[in-house]
C-alpha positions as CSV (number, residue, x, y, z in Angstrom):
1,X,0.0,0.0,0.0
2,X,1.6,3.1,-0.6
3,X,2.3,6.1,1.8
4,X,0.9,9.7,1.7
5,X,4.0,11.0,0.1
6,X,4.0,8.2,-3.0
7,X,-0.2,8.9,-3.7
8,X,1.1,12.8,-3.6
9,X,3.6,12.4,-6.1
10,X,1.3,10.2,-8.2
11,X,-1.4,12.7,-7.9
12,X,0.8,15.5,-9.3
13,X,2.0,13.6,-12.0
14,X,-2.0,13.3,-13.1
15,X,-3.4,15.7,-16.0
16,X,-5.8,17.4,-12.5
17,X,-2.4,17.4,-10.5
18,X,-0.8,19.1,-13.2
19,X,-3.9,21.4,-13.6
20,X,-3.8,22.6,-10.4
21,X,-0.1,23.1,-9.9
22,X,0.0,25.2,-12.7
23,X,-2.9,27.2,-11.2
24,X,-1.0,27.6,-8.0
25,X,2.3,29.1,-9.8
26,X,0.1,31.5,-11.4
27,X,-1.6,32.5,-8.4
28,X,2.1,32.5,-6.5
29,X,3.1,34.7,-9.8
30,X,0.6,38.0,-8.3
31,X,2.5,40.1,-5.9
32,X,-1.0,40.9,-3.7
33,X,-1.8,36.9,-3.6
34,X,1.9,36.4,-2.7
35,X,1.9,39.1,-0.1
36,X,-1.5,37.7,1.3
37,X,0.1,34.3,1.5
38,X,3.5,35.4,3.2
39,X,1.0,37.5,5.9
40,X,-1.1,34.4,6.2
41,X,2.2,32.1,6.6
42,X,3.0,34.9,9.4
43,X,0.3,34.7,10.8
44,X,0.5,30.6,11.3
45,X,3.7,30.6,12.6
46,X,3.2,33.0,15.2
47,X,4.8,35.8,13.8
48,X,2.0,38.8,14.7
49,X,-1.5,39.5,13.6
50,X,-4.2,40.7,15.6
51,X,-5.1,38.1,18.5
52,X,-9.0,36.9,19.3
């Protein structure tokens, strides 16, 4: 049975794995969607950011 990281590879190696990697690097391309990311990544890690 394969692990999580073999049925990730294979997925990304599929024509909808492909599809959607290929979204992401455009999205990752935008400098807002990148800055939203890194604040978002920031954020997650603990680095700042309004607290609830």
């Amino acid at each position: 049975m394969p692990g999580i990281v073999q049925k990730i590879q294979q997925f990304l190696r599929s024509p909808q794995g492909r599809k959607m990697t290929d979204q992401a690097k455009r999205y990752a391309s935008d400098p807002k969607n990148r800055a939203k990311a890194q604040d978002m990544l920031k954020r997650f890690r603990g680095g700042g950011g309004p607290r609830h």
